[in-house]
C-alpha positions as a Python dict, from the first residue, in 0.01 Angstrom:
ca = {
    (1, 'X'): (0, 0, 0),
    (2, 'X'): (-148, 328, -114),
    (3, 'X'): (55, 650, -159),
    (4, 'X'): (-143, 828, 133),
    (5, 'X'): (-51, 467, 372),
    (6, 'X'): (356, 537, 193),
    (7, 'X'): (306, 896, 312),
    (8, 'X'): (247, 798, 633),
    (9, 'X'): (517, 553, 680),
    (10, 'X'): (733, 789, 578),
    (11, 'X'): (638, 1035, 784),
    (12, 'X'): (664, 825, 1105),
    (13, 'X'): (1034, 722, 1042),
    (14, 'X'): (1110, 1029, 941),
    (15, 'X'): (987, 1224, 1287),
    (16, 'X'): (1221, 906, 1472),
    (17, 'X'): (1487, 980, 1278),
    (18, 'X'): (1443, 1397, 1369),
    (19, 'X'): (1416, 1303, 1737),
    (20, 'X'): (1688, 1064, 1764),
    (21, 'X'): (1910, 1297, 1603),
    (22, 'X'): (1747, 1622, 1821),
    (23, 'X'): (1857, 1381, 2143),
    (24, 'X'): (2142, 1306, 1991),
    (25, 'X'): (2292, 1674, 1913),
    (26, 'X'): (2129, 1737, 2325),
    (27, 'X'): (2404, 1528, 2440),
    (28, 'X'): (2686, 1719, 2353),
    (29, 'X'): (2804, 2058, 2353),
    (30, 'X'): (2580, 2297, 2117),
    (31, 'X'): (2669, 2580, 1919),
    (32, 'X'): (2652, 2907, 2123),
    (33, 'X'): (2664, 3145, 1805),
    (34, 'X'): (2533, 2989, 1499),
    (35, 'X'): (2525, 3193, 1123),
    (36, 'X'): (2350, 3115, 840),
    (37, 'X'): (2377, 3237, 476),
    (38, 'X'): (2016, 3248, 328),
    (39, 'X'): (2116, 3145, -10),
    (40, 'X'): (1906, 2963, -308),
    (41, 'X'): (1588, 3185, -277),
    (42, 'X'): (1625, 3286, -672),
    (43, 'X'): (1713, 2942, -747),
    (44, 'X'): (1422, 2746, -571),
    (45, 'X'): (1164, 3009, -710),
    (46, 'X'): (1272, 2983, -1069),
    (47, 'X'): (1235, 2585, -989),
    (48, 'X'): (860, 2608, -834),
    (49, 'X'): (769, 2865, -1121),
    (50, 'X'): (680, 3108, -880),
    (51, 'X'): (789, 3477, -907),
    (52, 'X'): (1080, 3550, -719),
    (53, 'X'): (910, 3774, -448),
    (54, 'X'): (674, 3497, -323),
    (55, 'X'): (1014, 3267, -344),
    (56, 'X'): (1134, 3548, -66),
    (57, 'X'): (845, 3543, 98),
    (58, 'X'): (854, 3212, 142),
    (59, 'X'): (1198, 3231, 245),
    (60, 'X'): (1155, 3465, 498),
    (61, 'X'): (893, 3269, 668),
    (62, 'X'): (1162, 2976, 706),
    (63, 'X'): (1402, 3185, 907),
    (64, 'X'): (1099, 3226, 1182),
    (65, 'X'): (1066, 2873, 1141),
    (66, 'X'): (1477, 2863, 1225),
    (67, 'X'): (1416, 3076, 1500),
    (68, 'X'): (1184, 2836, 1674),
    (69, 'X'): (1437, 2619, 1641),
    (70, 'X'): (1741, 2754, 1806),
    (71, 'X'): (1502, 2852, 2061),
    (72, 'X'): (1421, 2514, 2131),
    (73, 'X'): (1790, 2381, 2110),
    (74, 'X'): (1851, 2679, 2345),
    (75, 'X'): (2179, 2823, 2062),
    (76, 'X'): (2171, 3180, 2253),
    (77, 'X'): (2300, 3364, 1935),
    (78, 'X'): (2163, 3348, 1537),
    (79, 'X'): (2276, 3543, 1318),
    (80, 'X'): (2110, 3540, 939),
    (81, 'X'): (2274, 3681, 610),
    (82, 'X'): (1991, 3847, 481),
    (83, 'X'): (2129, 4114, 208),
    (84, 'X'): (2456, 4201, 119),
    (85, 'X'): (2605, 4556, -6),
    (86, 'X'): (2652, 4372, -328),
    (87, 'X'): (2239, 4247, -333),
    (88, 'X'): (2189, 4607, -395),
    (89, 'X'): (2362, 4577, -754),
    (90, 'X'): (2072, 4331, -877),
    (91, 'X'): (1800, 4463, -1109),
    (92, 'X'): (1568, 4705, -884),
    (93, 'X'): (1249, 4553, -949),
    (94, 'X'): (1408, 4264, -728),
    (95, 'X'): (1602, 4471, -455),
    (96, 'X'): (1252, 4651, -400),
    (97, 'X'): (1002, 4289, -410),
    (98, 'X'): (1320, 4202, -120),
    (99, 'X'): (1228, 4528, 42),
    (100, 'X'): (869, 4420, 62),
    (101, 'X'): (937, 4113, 233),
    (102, 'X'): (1197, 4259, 458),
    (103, 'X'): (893, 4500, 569),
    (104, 'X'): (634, 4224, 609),
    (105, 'X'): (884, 4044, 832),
    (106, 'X'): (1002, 4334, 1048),
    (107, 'X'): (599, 4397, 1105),
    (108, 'X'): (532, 4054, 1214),
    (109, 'X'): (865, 4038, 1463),
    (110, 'X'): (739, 4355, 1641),
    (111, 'X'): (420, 4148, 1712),
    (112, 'X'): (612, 3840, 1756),
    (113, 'X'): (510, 3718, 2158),
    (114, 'X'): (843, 3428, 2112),
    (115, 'X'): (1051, 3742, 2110),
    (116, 'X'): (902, 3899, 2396),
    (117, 'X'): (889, 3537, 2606),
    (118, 'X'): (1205, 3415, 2555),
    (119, 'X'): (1377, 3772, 2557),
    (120, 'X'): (1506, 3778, 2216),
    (121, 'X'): (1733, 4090, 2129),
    (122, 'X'): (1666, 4150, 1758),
    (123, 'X'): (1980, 4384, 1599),
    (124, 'X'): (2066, 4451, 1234),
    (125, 'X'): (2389, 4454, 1167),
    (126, 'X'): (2527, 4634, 848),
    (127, 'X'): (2532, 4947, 642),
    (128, 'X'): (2159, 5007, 743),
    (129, 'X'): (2157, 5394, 642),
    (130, 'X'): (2134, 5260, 284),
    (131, 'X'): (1834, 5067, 308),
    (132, 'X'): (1472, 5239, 248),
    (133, 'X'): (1305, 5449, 508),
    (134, 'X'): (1044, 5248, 616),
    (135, 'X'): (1278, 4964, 631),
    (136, 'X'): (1537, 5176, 880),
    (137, 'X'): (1214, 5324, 1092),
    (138, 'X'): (1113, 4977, 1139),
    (139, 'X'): (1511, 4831, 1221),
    (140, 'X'): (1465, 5094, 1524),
    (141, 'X'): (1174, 5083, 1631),
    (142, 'X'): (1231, 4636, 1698),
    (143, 'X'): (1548, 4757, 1840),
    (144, 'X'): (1417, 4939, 2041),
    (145, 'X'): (1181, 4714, 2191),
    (146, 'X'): (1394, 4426, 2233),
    (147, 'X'): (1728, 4669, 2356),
    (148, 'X'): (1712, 4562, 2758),
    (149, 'X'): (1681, 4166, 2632),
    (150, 'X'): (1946, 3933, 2656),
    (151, 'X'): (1841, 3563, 2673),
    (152, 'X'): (1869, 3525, 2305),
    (153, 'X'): (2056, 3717, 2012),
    (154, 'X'): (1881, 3707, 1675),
    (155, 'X'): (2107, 3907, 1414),
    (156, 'X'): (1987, 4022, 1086),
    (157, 'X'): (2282, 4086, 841),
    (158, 'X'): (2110, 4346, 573),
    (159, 'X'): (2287, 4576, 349),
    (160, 'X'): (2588, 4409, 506),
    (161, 'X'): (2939, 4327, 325),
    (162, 'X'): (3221, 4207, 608),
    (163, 'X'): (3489, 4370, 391),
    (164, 'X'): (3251, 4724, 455),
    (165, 'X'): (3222, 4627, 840),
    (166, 'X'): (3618, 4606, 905),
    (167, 'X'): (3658, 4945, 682),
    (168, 'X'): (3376, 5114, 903),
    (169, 'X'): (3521, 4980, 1244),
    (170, 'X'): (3845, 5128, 1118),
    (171, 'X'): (3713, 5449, 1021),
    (172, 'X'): (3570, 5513, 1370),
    (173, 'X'): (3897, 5385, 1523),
    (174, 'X'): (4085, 5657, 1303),
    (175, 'X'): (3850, 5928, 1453),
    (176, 'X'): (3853, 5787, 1811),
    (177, 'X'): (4288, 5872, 1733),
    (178, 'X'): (4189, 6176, 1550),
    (179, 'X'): (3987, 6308, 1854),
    (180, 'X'): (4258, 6216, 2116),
    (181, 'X'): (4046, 5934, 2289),
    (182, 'X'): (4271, 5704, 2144),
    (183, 'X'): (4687, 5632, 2122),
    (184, 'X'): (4771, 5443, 1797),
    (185, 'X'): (4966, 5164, 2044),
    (186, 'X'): (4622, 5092, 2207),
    (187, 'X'): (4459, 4927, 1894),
    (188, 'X'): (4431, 4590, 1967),
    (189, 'X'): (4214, 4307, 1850),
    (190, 'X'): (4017, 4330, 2162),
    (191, 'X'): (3959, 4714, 2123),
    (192, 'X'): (3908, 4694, 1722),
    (193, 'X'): (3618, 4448, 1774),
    (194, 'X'): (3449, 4689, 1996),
    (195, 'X'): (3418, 4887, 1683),
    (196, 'X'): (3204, 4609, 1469),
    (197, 'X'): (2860, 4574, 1410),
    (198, 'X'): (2881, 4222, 1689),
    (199, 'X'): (2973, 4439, 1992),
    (200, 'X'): (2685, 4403, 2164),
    (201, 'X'): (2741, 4041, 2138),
    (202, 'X'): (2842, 3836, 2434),
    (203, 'X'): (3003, 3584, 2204),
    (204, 'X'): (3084, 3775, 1845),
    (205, 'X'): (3232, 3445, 1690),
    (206, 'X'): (3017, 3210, 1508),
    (207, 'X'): (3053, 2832, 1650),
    (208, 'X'): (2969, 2736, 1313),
    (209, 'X'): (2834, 2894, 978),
    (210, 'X'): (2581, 2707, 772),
    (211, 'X'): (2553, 2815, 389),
    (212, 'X'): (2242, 2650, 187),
    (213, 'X'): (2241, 2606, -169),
    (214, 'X'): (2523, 2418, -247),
    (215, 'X'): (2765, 2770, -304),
    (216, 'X'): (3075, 2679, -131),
    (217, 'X'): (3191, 3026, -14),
    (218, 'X'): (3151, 3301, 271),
    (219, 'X'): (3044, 3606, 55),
    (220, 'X'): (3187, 3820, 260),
    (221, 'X'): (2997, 3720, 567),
    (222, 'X'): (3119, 3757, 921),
    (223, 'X'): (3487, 3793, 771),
    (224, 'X'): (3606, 3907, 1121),
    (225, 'X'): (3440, 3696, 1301),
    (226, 'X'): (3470, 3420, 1120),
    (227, 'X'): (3834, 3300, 1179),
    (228, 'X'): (3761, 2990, 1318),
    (229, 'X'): (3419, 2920, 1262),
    (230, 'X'): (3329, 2540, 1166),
    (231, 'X'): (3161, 2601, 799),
    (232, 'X'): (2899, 2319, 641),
    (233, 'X'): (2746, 2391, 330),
    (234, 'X'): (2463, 2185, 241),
    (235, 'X'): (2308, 2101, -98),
    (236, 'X'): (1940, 2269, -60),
    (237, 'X'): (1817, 2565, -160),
    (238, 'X'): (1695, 2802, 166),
    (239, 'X'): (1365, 2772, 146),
    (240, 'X'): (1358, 2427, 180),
    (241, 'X'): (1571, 2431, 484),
    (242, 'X'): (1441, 2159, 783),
    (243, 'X'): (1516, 2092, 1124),
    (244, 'X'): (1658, 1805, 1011),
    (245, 'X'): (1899, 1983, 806),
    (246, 'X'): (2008, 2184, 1119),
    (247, 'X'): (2040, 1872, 1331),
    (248, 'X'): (2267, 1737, 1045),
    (249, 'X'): (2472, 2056, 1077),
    (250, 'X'): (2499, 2059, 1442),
    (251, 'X'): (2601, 1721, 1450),
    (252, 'X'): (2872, 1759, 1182),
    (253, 'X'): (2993, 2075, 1369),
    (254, 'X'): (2999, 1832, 1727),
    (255, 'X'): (3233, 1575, 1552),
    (256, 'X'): (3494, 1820, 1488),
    (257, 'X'): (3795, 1861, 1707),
    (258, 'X'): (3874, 2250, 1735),
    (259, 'X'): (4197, 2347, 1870),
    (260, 'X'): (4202, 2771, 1790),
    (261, 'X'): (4526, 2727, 1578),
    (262, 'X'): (4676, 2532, 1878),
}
């Protein structure tokens, strides 16, 4: 048999195995709120021998790809760890070839037509002020465009840190006290999560949180939220992410029992 009949082959069990598993994961109750750390981009380009930019690049073009996706398996919240506070640390050359791609992908989502069809609000959630100006006119401006959507959450965690969002929430609660529009004995859970970046979400919690790369470990993300999230980290690097992979996830998250601390 020749490599390109092998190739073939392959390929047709392979697309089975994808649908059987897509009808499969259809059965049952799906994810509303799914998060994903984007981690292994470094990693995967160092592996390829490309430069680390066109390993972002690359990278970025898979969470579009993800998109499609949970569109399709109709998840009505995603929410991507795209750059921490602590990214900013890393040598600048890096933080500004990240930058790049972060513009080139904000460009192509305000031209995006899934985002306008399906009704996709698009909302960055973190310490954006820090991030360049281009980068924060452009945040706005998709914002903006997708503010009176709400079929479909997609949640871009940049220049984010979930120990930063809790001290943030609580320094607006402190002036909310300071001001008089709030009594000490009225902070409750309820009220303090109207203070984080997720309250304009419907459903703040992540169902489950998928980290790629093998790292074992929230980094901070979603700490709040988080709580009782189903976690499943899988052993490949993020830019070689499937659907398959997602299935896989879905599926794992499906066979747990979750009882809320109960």
């Amino acid at each position: 048999m020749s490599v390109l009949e092998k190739t073939l082959k392959y390929l047709g069990v392979y697309k089975l195995y994808e649908k059987w598993l897509e009808e499969g994961v259809k059965s049952k109750p799906m994810p509303q709120h799914v998060g994903v750390i984007l981690d292994g981009n470094r990693r995967w380009a160092r592996s390829k021998g490309i430069s680390l930019e066109e390993g972002y690049r690359i990278g970025a073009k898979k969470v579009e790809d993800l998109l499609n996706w949970c569109l399709r398996l109709g998840i009505k919240i995603l929410t991507v760890y795209a750059f921490s506070t602590e990214n900013f640390r890393r040598k600048p050359e890096e933080v500004e070839a990240v930058m790049r791609v972060l513009e080139e992908m904000l460009q192509r989502a305000l031209k995006d037509e899934r985002i306008y069809r399906h009704g996709v609000k698009v909302k960055a959630l973190g310490r954006t002020w820090l991030l360049p100006a281009n980068i924060q006119r452009l945040l706005r401006e998709l914002e903006e465009a997708t503010s009176g959507f709400s079929n479909y959450y997609l949640n871009v965690a940049v220049a984010y840190g979930g120990r930063a969002e809790i001290i943030d929430a609580v320094k607006k609660v402190s002036e909310s006290i300071a001001r008089g529009e709030l009594k000490p004995e009225e902070v409750n859970e309820e009220l303090f999560e109207k203070f984080l970046y997720t309250s304009h979400l419907p459903y703040p919690y992540p169902d489950l949180i998928i980290r790629t790369s093998g790292e074992e470990r929230l980094s901070g993300f979603l700490l709040w939220q988080s709580a009782y999230s189903e976690l499943c980290f899988l052993d490949v690097y993020w830019p070689e992410f499937r659907y398959i992979d997602l299935l896989r996830a879905i599926r794992t998250y499906q066979k747990r029992q979750r009882r809320f601390g109960a």
